[in-house]
GUBAMAR-138590 format. One line per field, with one value per residue (C-alpha): residue number from 1; x, y negated, z; chain. Coordinates in steps of 0.001 Angstrom, whole numbers, always signed. Layout:
N
pos (NUM:...)
xx (X:...)
yy (Y:...)
zz (Z:...)
unit (A:...)
This chain:
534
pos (1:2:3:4:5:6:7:8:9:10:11:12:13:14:15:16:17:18:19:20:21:22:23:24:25:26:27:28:29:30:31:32:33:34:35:36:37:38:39:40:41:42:43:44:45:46:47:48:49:50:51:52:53:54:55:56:57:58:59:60:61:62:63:64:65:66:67:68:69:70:71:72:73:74:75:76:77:78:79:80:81:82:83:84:85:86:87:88:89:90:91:92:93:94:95:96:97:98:99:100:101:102:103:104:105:106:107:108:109:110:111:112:113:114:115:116:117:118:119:120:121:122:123:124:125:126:127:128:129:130:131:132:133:134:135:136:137:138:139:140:141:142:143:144:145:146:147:148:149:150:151:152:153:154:155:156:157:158:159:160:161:162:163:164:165:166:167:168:169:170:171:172:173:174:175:176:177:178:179:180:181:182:183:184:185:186:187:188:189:190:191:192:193:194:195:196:197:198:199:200:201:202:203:204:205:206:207:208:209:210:211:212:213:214:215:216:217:218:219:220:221:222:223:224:225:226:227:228:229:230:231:232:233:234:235:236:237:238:239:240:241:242:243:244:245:246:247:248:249:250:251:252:253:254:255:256:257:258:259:260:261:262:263:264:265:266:267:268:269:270:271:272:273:274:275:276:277:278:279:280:281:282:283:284:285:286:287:288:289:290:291:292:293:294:295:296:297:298:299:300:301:302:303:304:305:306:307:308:309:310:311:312:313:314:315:316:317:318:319:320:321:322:323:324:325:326:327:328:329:330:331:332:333:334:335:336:337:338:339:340:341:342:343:344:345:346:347:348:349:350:351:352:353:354:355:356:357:358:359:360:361:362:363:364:365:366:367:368:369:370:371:372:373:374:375:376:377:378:379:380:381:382:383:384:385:386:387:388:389:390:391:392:393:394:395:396:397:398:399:400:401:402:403:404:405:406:407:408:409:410:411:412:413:414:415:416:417:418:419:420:421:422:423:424:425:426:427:428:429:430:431:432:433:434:435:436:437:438:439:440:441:442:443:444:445:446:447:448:449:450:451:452:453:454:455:456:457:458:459:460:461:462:463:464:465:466:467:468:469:470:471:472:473:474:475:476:477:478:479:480:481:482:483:484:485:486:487:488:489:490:491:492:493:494:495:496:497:498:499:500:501:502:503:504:505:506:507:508:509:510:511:512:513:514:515:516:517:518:519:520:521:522:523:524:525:526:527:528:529:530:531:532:533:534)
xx (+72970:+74167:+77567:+76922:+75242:+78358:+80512:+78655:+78381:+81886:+82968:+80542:+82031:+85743:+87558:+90717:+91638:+93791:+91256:+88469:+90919:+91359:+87545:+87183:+89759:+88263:+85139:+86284:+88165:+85624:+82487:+81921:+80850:+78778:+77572:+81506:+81310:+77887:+79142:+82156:+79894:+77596:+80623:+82074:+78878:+78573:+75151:+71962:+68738:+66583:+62664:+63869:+63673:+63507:+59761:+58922:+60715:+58395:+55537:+56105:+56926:+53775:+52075:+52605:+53345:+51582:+53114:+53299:+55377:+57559:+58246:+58960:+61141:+63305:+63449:+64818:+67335:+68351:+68532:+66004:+67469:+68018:+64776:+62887:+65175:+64237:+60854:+59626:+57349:+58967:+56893:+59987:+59492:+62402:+63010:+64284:+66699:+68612:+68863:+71823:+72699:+73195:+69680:+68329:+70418:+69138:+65566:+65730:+67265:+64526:+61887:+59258:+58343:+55156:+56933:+58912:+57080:+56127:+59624:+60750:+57742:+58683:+62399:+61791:+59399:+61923:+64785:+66129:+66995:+70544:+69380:+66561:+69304:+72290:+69353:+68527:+71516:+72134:+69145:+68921:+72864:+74350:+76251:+78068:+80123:+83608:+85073:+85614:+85715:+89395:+89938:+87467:+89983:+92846:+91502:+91445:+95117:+94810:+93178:+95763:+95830:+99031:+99729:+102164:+105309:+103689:+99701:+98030:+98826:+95791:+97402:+96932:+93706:+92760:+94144:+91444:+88392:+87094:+86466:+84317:+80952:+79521:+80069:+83555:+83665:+86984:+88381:+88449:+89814:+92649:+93251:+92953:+95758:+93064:+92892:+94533:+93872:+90191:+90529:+89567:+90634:+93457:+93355:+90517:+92225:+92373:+95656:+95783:+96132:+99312:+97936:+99395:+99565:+98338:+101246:+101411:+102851:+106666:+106908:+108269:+111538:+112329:+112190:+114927:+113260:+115414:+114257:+110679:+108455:+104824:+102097:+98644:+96253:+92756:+89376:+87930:+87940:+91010:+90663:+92582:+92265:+92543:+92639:+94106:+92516:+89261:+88346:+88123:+87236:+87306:+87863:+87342:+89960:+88320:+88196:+84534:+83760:+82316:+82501:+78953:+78953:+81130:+81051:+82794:+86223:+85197:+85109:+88403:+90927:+91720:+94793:+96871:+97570:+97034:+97354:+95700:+94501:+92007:+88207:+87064:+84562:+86594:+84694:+86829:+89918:+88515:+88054:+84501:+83206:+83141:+79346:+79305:+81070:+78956:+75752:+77626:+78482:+76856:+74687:+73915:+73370:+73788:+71925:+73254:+72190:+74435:+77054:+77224:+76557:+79237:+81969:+84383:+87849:+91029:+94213:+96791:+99547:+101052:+101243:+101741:+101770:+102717:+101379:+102300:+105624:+104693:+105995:+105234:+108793:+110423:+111340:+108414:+110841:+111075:+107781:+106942:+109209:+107177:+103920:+105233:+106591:+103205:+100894:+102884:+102590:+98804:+97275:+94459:+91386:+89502:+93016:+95739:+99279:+99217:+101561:+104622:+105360:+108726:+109922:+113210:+112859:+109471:+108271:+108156:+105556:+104020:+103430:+101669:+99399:+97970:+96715:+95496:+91494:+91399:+90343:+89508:+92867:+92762:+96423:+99763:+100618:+104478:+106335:+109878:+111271:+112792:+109535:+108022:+104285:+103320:+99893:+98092:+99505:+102882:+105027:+107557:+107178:+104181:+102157:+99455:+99518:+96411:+95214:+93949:+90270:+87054:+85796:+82113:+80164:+76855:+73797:+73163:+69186:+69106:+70409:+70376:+71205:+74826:+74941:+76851:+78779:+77089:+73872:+72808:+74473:+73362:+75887:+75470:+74788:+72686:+73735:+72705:+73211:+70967:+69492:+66075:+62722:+60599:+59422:+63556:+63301:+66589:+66187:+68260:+68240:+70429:+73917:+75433:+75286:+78457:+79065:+82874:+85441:+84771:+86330:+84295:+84403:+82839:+80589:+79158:+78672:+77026:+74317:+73479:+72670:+70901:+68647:+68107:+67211:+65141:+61783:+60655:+61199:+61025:+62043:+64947:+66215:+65132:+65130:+66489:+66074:+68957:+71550:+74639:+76720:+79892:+82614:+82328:+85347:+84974:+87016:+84699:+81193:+79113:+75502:+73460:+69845:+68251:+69287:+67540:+70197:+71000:+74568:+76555:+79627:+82295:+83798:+81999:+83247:+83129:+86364:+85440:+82613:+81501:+80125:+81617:+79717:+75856:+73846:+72310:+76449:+76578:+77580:+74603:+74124:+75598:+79183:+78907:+77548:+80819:+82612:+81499:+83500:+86377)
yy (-88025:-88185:-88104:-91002:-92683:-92565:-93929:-97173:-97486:-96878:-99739:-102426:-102357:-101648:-105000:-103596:-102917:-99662:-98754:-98689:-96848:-93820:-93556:-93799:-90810:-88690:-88827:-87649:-85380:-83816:-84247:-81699:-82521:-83658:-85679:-87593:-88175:-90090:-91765:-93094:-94185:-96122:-97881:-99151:-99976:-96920:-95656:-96627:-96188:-97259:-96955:-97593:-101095:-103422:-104396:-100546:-100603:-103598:-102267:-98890:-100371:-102849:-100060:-98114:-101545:-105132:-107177:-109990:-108560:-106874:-110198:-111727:-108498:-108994:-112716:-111829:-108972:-110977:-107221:-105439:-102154:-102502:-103827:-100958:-98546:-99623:-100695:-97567:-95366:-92372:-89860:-87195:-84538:-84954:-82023:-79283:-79229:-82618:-83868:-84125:-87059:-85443:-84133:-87237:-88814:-85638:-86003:-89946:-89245:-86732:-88389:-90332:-94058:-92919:-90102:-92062:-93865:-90358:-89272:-92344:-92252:-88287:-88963:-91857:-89914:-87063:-88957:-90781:-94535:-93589:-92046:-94205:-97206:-94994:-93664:-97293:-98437:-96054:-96550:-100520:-100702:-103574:-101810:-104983:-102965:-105022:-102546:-103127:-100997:-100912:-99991:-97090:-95950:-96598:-94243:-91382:-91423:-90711:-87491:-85944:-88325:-90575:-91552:-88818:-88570:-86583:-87696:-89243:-93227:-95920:-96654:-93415:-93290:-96725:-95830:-92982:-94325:-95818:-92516:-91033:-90552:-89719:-87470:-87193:-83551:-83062:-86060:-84707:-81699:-83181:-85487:-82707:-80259:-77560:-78940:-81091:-84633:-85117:-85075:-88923:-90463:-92007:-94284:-96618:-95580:-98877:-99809:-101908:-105493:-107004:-110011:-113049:-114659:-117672:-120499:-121404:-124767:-124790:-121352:-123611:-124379:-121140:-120148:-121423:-122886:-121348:-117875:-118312:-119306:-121137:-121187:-122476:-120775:-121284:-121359:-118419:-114449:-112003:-109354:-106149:-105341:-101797:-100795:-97750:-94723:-96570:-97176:-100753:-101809:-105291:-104613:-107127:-107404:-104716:-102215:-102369:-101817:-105479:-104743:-105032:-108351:-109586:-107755:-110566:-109865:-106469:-107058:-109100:-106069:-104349:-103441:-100653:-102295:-103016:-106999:-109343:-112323:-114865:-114852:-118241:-120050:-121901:-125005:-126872:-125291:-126890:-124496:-124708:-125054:-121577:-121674:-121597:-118248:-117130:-117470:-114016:-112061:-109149:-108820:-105386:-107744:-110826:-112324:-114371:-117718:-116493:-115536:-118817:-121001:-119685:-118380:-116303:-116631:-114593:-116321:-113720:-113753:-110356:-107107:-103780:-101376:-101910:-98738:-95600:-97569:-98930:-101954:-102354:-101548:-104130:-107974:-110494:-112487:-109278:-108503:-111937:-111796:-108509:-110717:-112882:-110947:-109168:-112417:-113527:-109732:-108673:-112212:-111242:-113213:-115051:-114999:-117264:-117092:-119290:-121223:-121533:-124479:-125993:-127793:-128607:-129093:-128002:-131966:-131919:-129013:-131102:-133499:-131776:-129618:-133376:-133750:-130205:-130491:-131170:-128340:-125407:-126035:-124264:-124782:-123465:-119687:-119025:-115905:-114595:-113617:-110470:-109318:-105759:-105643:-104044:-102860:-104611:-107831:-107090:-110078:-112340:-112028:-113997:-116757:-118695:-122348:-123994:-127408:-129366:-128864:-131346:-132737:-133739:-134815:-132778:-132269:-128656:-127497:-124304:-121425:-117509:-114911:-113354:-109248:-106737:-108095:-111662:-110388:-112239:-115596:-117729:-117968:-118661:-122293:-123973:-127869:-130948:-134211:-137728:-138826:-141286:-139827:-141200:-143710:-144923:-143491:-141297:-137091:-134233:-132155:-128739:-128261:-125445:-122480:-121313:-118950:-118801:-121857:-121672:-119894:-117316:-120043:-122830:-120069:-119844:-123775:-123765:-121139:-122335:-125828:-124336:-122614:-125584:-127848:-124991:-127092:-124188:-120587:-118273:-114788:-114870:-118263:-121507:-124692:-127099:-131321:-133207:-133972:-131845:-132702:-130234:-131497:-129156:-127919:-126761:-125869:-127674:-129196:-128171:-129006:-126475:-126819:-123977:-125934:-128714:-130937:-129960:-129221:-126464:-125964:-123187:-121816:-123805:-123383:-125407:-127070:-128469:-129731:-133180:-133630:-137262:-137860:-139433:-137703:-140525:-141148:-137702:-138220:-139097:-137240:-139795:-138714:-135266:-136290:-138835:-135612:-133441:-135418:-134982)
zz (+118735:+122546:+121042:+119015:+121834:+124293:+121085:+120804:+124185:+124683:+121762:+123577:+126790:+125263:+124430:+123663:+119945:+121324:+123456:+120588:+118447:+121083:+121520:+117588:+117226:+120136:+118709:+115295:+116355:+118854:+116588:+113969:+110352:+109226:+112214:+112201:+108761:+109113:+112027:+109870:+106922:+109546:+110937:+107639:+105903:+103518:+104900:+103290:+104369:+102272:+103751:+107787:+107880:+111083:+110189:+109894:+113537:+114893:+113818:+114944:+118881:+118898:+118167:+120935:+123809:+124388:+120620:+123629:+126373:+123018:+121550:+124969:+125723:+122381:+123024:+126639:+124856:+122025:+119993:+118054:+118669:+122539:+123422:+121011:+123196:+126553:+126094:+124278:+126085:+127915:+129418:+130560:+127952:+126136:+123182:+123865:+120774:+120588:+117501:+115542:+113503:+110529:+110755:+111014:+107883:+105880:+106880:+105913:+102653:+101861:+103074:+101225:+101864:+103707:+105713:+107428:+109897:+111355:+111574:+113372:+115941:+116398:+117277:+119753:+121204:+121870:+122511:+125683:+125774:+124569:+121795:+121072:+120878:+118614:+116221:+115767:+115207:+112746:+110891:+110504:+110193:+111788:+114674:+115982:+118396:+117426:+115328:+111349:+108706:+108380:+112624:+111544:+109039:+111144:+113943:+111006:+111218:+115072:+114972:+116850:+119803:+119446:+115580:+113814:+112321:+109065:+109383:+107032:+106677:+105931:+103234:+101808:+102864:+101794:+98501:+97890:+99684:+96899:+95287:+98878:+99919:+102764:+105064:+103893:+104890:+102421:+103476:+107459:+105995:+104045:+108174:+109652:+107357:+106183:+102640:+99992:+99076:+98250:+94277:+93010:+89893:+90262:+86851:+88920:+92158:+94631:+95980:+99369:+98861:+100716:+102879:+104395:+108281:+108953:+109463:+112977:+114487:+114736:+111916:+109154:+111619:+111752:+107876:+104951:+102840:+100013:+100667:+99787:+96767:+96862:+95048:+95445:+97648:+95366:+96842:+95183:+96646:+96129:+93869:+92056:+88486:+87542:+83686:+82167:+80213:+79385:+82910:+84064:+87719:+89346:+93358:+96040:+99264:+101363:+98422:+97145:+93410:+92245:+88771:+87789:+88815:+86830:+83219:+81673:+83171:+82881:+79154:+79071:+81118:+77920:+79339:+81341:+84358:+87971:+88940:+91814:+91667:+92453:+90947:+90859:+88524:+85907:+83961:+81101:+83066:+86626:+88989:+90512:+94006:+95889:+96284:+92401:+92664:+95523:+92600:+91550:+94212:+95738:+92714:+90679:+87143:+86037:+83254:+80443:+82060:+84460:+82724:+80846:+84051:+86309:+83625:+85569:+85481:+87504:+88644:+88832:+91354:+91152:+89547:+91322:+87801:+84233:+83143:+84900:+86471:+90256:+90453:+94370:+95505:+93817:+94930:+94345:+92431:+90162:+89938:+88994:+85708:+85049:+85618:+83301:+80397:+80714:+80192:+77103:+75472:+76666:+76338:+78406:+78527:+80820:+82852:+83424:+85756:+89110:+88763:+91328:+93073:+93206:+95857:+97693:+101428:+103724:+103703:+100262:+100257:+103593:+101112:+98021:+101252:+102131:+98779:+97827:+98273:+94273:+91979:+93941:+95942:+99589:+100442:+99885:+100154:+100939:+99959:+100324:+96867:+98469:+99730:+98271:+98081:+101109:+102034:+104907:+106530:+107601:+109725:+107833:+104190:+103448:+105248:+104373:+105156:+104551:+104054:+107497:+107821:+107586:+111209:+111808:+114491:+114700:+116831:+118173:+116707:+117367:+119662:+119033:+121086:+120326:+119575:+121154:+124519:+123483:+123595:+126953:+125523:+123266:+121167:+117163:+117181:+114098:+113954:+112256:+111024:+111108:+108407:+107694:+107160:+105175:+107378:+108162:+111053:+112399:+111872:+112022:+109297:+109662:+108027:+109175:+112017:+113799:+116308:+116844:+118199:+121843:+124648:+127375:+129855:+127152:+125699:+129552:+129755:+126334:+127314:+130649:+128379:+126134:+128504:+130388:+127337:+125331:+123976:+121649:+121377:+117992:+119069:+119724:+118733:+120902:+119473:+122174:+122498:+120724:+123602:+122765:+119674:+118453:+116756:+113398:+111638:+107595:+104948:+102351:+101674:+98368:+97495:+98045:+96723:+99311:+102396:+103562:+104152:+100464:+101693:+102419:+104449:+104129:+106811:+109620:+113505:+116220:+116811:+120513:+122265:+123102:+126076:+126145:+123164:+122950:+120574:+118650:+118075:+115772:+112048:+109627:+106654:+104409:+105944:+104686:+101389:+100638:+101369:+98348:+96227:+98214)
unit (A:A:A:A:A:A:A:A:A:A:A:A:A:A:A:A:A:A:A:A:A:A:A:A:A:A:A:A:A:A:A:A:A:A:A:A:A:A:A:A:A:A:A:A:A:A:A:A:A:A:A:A:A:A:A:A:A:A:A:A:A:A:A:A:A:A:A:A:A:A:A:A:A:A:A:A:A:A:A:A:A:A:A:A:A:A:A:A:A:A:A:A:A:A:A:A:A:A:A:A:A:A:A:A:A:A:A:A:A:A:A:A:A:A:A:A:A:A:A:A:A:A:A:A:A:A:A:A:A:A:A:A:A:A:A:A:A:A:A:A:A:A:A:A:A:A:A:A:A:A:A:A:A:A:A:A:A:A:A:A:A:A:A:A:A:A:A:A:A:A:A:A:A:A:A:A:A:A:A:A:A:A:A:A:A:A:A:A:A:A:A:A:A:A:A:A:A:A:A:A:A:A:A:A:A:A:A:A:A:A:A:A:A:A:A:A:A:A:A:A:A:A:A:A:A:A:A:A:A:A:A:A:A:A:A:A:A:A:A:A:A:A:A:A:A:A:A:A:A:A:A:A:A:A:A:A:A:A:A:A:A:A:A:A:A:A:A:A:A:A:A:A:A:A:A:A:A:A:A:A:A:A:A:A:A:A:A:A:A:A:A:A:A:A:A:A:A:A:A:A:A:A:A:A:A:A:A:A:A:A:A:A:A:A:A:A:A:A:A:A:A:A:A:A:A:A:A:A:A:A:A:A:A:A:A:A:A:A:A:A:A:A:A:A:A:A:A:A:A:A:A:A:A:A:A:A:A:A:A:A:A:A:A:A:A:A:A:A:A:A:A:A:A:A:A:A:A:A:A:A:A:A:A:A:A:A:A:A:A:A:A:A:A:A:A:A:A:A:A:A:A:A:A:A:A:A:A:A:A:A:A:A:A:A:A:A:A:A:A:A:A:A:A:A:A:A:A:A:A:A:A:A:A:A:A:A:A:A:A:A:A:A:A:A:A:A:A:A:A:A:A:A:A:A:A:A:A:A:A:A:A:A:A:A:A:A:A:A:A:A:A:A:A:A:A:A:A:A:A:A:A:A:A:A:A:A:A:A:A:A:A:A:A:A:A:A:A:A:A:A:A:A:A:A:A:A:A:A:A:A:A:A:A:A:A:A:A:A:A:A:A:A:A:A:A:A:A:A:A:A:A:A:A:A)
């Protein structure tokens, strides 16, 4: 556990991408299995614990401290795991064998719902503040130390310090991770050259989705116009079909297996093929709002109310194999005819082609962007005809340019404390918009949070505010008096029957602050709600 201890510690205070990546790759390379393997699941989400939840935690610490001075602690913190750490008792006698984190996984998995509160209690007891904070960490998930799951994997290709001529790519890995579990001992094995390839099945094997950069100001002069294609960026998630020996799997962007979810398409790949594509909800051939699709993600069944409320639909763009032939070497343009020839033969259902757009000149697509916030319609995506499909988000071939976002006017509500580095700031920001109560007098009623749009220096202004406006505080969030208003921008607006505000925004950030503004000035509610339409 101390190793695991120094790691986090180490991300937190590391800003650097390279500099995360060379602790990442020490530590795997240091740490012996199955305590790295753990680690990796914890970092990239692949570790549940079922029975240790953050109440169990709570309840365990108030237990043993004044609930008051706890709550007031945590409120102070801003993090569940670092206040539990510090404040826990310690009376010196630390064990005298330190545990190892893959003891602890083992003992959680093995443990019944009533055991574990005793285990918990047992290894707080014995463990330092270090280890208090990485075993909770581990345990509640949520590590917030600024590294994804996809830096995680890249540091696997770093094992031996500097990258290598002949390791092992993320792509390669990337392309068999779907097929893991944790603690990956054969996959450190194949890294490290004592084994083979871990041994997946390879007819549902996931293949890296090729991803596009954002269009920044002054790009377009730089690129002939003649040399790229577009087609319409829809507001829906990105997904990978794969079909072929009687396995079907619908994958989402990062790689996870979302099939259940969505049974229908599941039903409709009867087919020997590997093609991306867009999963939107698709009404009367509209495209529905994206919080009609969210009513089916992340779910382990839907039921046939759902099915036939929120019929889903894919929009294909590519396809990397016909069959056994890989198709990903070959010129979009090419692989587009392939796309093609293979609609009009397999006919599949609940699937159509994106269509390309044509266009002459850059201000003709300028044009057509202006106008794209009809059905489901995020923007434009641009893509040389030359290009190969190539995993990851490689510079040139493909950019995404998307459509000008909403502004609004709103009221900060609430303040919570940030995690990680942020976790003395208060930093995620709920906001709101006026509206008349029921006595036609002005309210704010909440219509979004956001916790990203600011720079260090604004997100240092914004906290000393909040703490000197504060009027109520619930844990960790304070609720402060209506004075500061954010200009808000969004992709989109949907109703949304469990907020308030019955709205929704996608995508919220702050786009700058007005502290020229008067509150009572904000946008009313009424603003938002002409929106929707839009």
């Amino acid at each position: 556990m101390k190793a695991f201890a120094a790691l986090l510690d180490g991300l937190v205070y590391t800003p650097s991408r390279n500099g995360k990546l060379r602790l990442l790759a020490d530590y795997f390379r240091t740490t012996p299995d199955p305590d790295r393997g753990w680690a990796l699941a914890a970092l990239t989400d692949g570790l549940d614990q079922r029975h240790a939840k953050p109440a169990l935690v709570r309840g365990l610490v108030e237990a043993r401290v004044d609930p008051v001075l706890f709550r007031l602690s945590y409120d102070y913190v801003g993090d569940l795991a670092e206040t539990v750490s510090l404040i826990w008792p310690d009376d010196g006698t630390a064990a005298d064998t330190p545990l190892r984190l893959g003891d602890a996984v083992a003992a959680l998995q093995t443990a019944g719902r009533s055991e574990v509160p005793a285990l918990l209690e047992g290894w707080l007891d014995s463990l330092d503040a270090d280890g208090r904070f990485a075993l909770l960490k581990l345990i509640m998930g949520g590590l917030r130390v600024g590294v994804s799951a996809r830096l995680a994997k890249t540091a696997l290709t770093r094992l031996g310090g500097a990258p290598l001529v002949d390791s092992v790519s993320l792509a390669e890995i990337e392309e068999i991770w779907f097929g893991l579990e944790p603690p990956y001992v054969s996959l450190f094995a194949w890294l490290e050259g004592r084994a083979g390839p871990p041994p997946v099945d390879r007819r549902i094997a996931f293949r890296p989705l090729m991803l596009a950069n954002p269009l920044e100001d002054g790009a377009l002069e730089t690129l002939d116009p003649d040399e790229f294609r577009a087609e319409w960026k829809w507001d829906g998630i990105r997904v990978q079909l794969v079909a072929g020996g009687g396995e079907r799997r619908v994958y989402s962007r990062t790689g996870d297996d979302i099939s259940a979810a969505f049974p229908d398409i599941v039903a409709a790949m009867d087919f020997d093929a590997v093609v991306d594509g867009e999963l939107l909800v698709l009404r009367d051939g509209a495209v529905a709002p994206f919080n009609h699709l969210q009513q089916r993600l992340n779910r382990k069944r839907v039921t046939r109310q759902m099915l036939a409320d929120h019929p889903a639909h894919v929009r294909l763009y590519d396809m990397l194999f016909d069959g056994d032939e890989d198709l990903r070497a070959l010129p979009f343009d090419d692989r587009r005819v392939r796309l093609d020839d293979w609609m009009r033969r397999e006919s599949p259902g609940r699937m159509d082609l994106s269509p390309l757009v044509p266009f002459r000149a850059w201000d003709d697509l300028s044009a057509l962007r202006a106008d794209a916030r009809a059905n489901g319609i995020e923007g434009l995506m641009l893509k040389r005809g030359d290009s190969p499909y190539t995993a990851g988000r490689p510079k040139g071939p493909w950019f995404k340019w998307k459509r000008d976002p909403m502004l609004a006017d709103c009221v900060v509500m609430y303040a919570q404390r940030g995690h990680g580095r942020r976790s003395s700031f208060y930093s995620d920001f709920t906001f709101g918009c006026w509206r008349p109560d029921d006595d036609g007098k002005p309210e704010l009623v909440p219509v979004g949070k956001a916790y990203f749009g600011f720079t260090d220096a604004e997100l240092a202004e914004l906290d000393k505010w909040v703490r000197g406006h504060s009027t109520e505080r619930y844990g960790p969030v304070r609720a402060v008096e209506p004075g500061l208003v954010l200009e808000i921008a969004f992709d989109s607006v949907h109703r949304s029957a469990r907020h308030k505000s019955k709205l929704a925004m996608r995508f919220p950030r702050v786009h700058r602050i007005r502290w020229d503004k008067p509150h009572h000035e904000a946008d009313r509610l009424e603003t938002l709600e002409k929106l929707v339409a839009e």
